[in-house]
C-alpha positions in Angstrom: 206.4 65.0 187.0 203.2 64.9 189.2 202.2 61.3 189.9 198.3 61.3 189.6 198.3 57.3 190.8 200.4 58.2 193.3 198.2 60.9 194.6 195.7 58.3 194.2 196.5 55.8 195.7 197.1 58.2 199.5 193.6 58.6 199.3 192.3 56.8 202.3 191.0 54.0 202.1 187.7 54.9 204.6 187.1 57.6 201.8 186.2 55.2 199.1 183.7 53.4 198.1 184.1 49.4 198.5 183.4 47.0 195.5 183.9 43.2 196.6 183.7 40.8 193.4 182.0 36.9 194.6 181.5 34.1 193.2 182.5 30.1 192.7 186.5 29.3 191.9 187.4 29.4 188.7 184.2 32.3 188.0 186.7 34.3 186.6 186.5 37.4 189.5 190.3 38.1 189.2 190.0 38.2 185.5 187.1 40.9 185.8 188.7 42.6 188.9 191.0 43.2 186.0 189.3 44.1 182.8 187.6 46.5 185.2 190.3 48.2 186.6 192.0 47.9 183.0 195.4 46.8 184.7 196.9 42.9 186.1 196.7 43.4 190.1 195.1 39.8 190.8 196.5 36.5 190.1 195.0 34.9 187.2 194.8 31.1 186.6 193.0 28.0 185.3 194.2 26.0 188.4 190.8 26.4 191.1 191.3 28.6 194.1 194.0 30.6 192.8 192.9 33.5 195.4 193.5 32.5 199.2 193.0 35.8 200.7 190.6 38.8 199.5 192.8 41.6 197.5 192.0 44.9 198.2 193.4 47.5 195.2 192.2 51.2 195.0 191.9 52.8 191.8 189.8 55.5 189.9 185.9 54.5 188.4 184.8 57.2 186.9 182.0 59.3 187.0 182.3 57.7 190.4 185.7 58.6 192.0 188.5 56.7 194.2 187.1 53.1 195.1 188.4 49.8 196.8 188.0 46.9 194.2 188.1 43.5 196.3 188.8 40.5 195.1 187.5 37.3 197.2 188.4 33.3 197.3 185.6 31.1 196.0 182.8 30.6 198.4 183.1 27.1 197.2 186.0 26.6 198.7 187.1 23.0 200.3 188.7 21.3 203.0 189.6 22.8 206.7 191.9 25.4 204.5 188.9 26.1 202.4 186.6 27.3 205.1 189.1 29.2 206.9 189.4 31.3 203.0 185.3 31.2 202.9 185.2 33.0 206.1 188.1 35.5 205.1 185.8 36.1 202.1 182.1 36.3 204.0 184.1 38.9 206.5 184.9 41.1 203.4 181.2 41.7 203.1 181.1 43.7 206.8 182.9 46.4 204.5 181.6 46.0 201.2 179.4 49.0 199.8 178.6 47.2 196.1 178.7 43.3 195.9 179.1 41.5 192.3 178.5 38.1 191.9 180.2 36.4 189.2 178.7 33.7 187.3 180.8 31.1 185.1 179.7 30.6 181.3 181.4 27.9 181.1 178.6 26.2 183.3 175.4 24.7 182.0 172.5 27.2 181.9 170.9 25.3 184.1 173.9 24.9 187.2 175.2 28.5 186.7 173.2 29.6 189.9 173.6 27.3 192.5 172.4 27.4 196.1 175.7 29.2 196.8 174.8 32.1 194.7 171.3 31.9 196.5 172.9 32.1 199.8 175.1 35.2 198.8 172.3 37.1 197.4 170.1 36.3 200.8 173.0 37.7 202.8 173.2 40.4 200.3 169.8 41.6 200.7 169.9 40.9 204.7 172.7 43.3 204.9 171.0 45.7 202.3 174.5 45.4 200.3 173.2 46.3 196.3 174.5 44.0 194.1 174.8 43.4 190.3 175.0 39.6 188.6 177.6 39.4 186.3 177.3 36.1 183.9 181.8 35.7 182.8 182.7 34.1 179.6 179.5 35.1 177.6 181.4 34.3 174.5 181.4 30.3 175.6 177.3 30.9 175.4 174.9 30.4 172.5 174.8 33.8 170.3 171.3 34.6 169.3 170.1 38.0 167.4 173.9 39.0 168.0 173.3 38.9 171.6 174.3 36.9 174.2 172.0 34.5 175.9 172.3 35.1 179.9 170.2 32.6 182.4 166.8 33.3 183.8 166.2 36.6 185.4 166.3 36.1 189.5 164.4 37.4 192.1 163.3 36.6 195.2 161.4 34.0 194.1 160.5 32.6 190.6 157.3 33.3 190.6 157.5 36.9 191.8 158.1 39.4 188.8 159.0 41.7 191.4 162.9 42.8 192.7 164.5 41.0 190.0 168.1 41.4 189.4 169.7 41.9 186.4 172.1 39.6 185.1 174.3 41.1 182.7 176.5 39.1 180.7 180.2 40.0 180.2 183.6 38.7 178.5 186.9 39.3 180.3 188.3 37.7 176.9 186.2 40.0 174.1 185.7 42.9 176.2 182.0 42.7 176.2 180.1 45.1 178.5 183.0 45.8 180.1 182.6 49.4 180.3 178.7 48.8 180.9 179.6 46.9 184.0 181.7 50.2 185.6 178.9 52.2 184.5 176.5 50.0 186.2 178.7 50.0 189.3 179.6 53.6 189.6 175.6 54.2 189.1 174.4 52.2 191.8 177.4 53.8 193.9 176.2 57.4 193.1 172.8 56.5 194.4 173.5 54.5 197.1 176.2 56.1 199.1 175.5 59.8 199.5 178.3 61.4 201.0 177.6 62.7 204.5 179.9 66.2 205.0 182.6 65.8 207.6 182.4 69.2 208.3 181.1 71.9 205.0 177.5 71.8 206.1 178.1 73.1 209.8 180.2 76.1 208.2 179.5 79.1 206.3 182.4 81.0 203.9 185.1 83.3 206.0 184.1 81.5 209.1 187.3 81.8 211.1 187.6 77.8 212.6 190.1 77.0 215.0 191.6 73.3 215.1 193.4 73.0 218.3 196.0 69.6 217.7 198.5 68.4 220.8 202.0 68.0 219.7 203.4 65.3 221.9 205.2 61.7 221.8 202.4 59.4 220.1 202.0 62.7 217.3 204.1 61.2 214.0 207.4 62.8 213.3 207.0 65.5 210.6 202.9 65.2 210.3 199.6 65.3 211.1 197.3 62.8 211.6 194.9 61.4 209.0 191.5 63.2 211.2 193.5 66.1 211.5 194.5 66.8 207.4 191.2 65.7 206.5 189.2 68.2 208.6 191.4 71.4 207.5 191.0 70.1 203.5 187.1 69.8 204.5 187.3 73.7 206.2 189.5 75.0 203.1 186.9 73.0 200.7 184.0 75.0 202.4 185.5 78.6 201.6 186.0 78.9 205.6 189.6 79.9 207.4 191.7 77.4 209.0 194.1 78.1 212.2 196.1 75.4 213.6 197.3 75.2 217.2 198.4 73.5 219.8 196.8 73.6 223.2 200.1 75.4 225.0 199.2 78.3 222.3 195.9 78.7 222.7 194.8 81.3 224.9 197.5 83.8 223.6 196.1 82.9 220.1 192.3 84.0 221.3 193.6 87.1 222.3 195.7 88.0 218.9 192.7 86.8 216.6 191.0 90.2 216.0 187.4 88.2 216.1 185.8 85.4 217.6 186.1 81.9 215.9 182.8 80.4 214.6 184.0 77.1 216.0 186.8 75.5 218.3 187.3 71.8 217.2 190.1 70.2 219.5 191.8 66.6 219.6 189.8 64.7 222.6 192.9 64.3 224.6 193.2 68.1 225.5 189.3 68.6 225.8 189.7 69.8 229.8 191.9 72.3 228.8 190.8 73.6 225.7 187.3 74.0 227.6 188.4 76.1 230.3 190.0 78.6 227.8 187.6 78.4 225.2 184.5 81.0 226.3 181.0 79.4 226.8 179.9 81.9 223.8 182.2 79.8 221.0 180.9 76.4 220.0 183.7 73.6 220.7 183.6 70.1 219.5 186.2 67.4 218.5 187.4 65.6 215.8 185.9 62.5 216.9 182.8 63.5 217.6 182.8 65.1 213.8 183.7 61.6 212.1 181.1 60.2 214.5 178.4 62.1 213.0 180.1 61.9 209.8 179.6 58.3 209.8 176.3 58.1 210.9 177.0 56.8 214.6 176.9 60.0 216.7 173.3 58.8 218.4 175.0 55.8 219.2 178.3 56.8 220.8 176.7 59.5 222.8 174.0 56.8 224.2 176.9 54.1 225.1 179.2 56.8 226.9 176.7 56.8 229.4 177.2 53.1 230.6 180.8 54.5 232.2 178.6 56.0 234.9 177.1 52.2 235.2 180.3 50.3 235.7 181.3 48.1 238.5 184.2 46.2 239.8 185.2 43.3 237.3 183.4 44.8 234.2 184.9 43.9 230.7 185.2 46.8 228.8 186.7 45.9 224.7 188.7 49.0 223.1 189.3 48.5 219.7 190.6 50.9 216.8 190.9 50.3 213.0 194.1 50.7 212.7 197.4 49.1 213.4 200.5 51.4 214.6 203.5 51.4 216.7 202.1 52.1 220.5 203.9 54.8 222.2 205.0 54.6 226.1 201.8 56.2 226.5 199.1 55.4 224.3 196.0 56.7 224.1 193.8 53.3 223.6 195.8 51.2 225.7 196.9 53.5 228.4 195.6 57.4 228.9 192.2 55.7 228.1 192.5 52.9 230.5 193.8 55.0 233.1 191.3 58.1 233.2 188.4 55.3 233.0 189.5 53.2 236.2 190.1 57.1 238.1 186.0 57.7 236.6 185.1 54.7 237.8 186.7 54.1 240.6 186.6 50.4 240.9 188.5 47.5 239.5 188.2 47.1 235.3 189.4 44.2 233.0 190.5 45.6 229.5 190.8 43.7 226.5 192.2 45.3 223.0 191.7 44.2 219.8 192.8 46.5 216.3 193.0 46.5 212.6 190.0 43.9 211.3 190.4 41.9 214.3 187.1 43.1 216.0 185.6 40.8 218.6 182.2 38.8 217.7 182.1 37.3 221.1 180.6 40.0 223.4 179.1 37.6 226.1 181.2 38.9 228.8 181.5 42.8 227.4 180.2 45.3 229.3 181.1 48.3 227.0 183.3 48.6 223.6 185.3 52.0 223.2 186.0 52.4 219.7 188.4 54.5 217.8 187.1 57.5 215.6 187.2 54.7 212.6 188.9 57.3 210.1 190.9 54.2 208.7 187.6 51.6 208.1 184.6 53.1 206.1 181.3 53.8 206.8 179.9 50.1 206.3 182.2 48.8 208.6 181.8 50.5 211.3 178.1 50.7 211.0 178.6 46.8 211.0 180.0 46.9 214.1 178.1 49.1 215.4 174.9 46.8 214.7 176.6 43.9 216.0 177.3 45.2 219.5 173.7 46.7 219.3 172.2 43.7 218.8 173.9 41.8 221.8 172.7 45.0 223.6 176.7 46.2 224.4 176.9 49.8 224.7 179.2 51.2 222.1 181.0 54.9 222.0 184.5 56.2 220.9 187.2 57.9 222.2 186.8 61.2 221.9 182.8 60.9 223.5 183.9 58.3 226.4 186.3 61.3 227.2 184.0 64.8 226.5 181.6 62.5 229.1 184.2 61.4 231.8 185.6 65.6 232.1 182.0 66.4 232.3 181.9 68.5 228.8 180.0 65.9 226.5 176.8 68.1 226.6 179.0 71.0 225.6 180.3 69.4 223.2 177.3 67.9 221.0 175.1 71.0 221.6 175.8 72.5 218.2 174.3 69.4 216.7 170.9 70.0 218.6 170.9 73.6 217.1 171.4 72.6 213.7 168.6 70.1 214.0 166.0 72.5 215.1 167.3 75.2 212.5 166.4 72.6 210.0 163.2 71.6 211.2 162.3 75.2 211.5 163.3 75.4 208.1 160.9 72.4 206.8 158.5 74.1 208.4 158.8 77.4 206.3 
């Protein structure tokens, strides 16, 4: 029988959208981590500080889709073992799209916001991270006209009638506004996070599209990446036709085509080669310039991949990728990479790699950060990185962009995206 939370649950994790649950210990956030996703994934007890690290557990909210729903430690957390599980929490919020505060009921009216929850919400709004107020164990509180009394609306300030927030009271216990709380989330998800398309809108129906995708030592036994699947589901999804090859099979496959492809799109490793057979006629990008733009850091990249023409002898350069894997003999981020940017540069280079959610906030001594194409972490995350290194003034590109720039086909390979702009202006114009 077909496993739907199976299938589920191999949706990626960049793909969803984040929902990170705050509040005090003993709030109750695993217990409405769990009336919302309707099953027992977090730890539930009476005994404070129950969770030490944020749980991450994807399931379906509908009308909204596949999500991430994160459960946090207290941010009142104490001793030296406290802060360290504050911090693990705070770090949560670099990725979170939705934020929930949860308040406890079983506090007086009057203490159920506290300058913690004042704190959150400033970060909140600082990071412009929507968020909903949920007051837990409403059925503890006073019931008047059959409703339950919540605490004072907040806002920015108390005087202000403006940007108030609601605060919707809910019962892990009773069930109460259970349902209205996933409805609540999955609307402020709907309007907050419009999809960018990875590919669909640069397409048209029938448009023959050719992936080109190097089979060698660091590819996985028996599949393709996750860049790789999720681009030809993108192609299929826009009505458009699909052929995979690899790079040794290219230029006999131009030749048996019948017609010319609307689009070459190759893995950034094999961009020299795929550039000398590809005409100058046939638009060619790569895969990581596409999740680039499809993450809303194209500008960026494209910008920092400049700096490798700046670099000089002892420069720090930071590569970093999302994701945590066995490193073949000869890896792309710590050793093709590496390698072809010491030959570009041609001068003496410290490197220093960091991966998974281990990114650097010290950037003092960086000179540039290389980043993966971020397929693993979603858009939030890497925008938040992205911002960071901005704001220390560090160049930051990827992979794929350092090399289209370092084999001198980066202007090639962004020019589509120049044409589509002025198409749509012209367009607006109309």
């Amino acid at each position: 029988m077909y496993n739907t939370t199976m299938s589920l649950n191999k949706i990626p994790s960049a793909n969803r959208v984040h929902i990170a649950f705050f509040g005090r210990r003993n709030a109750g956030k695993s217990s409405l981590l769990n009336a919302v996703t309707g099953q027992n994934h977090a730890i539930v007890s009476d005994v404070k500080g129950t969770t030490t690290d944020p749980v991450f557990k994807a399931m379906e909210l509908l009308p909204l889709g596949p999500v991430v729903m994160i459960d946090t430690p207290g941010f009142d957390d104490e001793g030296e073992l406290g802060e360290l599980r504050v911090q693990k929490a705070l770090e949560v919020l670099n990725k979170t799209d939705i934020a929930v505060i949860v308040l406890d009921g079983k506090l007086p009216t009057s203490n159920v916001i506290s300058s913690g929850e004042l704190e959150l919400i400033g970060i909140f709004r600082e990071k412009n991270i929507p968020y909903i107020i949920a007051h837990n164990k409403c059925d503890l509180l006073p019931i008047e006209n059959e409703h339950y009394a919540s605490p004072p609306q907040l806002g920015k300030n108390e005087s202000s009638t403006e940007n108030k927030a609601e605060i919707l009271p809910v019962s892990t216990k009773t069930g109460v506004n259970i349902s209205l709380l996933k409805e609540k989330i999955a609307s402020i998800a709907l309007r907050e996070n419009p999809e960018q398309p990875l590919i669909a809108d640069l397409i048209r129906p029938l448009d023959l599209i050719v992936l080109v995708i190097p089979i060698d030592k660091a590819a996985p036994k028996g599949r393709l990446i996750l860049p790789q699947q999720q681009m030809i589901r993108g192609i299929l999804d826009a009505g458009a036709i699909a052929v995979v090859v690899k790079e040794s099979e290219l230029e006999e496959t131009f030749s048996s085509l019948g017609r010319k492809p609307s689009l070459v799109i190759t893995d950034s490793q094999v961009f020299a080669k795929v550039s000398g057979i590809v005409p100058q006629e046939i638009p060619l990008t790569s895969f990581s310039i596409l999740f680039a733009r499809h993450k809303g850091w194209l500008e960026t990249a494209v910008s920092g991949a400049a700096s490798l023409d700046t670099l000089k002898d002892g420069d720090n350069i930071f590569i970093c990728e999302a994701c945590t894997h066995h490193r073949q003999c000869d890896d792309i981020g710590t050793v093709k990479l590496p390698r072809l940017i010491k030959n570009y540069a041609s001068c003496g280079l410290n490197f220093t790699f960091y991966s998974g959610g281990d990114f650097p906030q010290d950037l003092s001594a960086c000179k540039l950060i290389i980043h993966c194409g971020a397929c693993m972490i979603n858009e939030r995350e890497i925008q938040y990185r992205r911002r960071h290194a901005e704001a220390l003034k560090v160049p930051f590109t990827n992979y794929g962009i350092a090399l289209a720039h370092i084999t001198g086909i980066l202007k090639r390979s962004i020019a589509m995206f120049s044409e589509i702009q002025q198409e749509k202006a012209a367009e607006e114009q109309v």
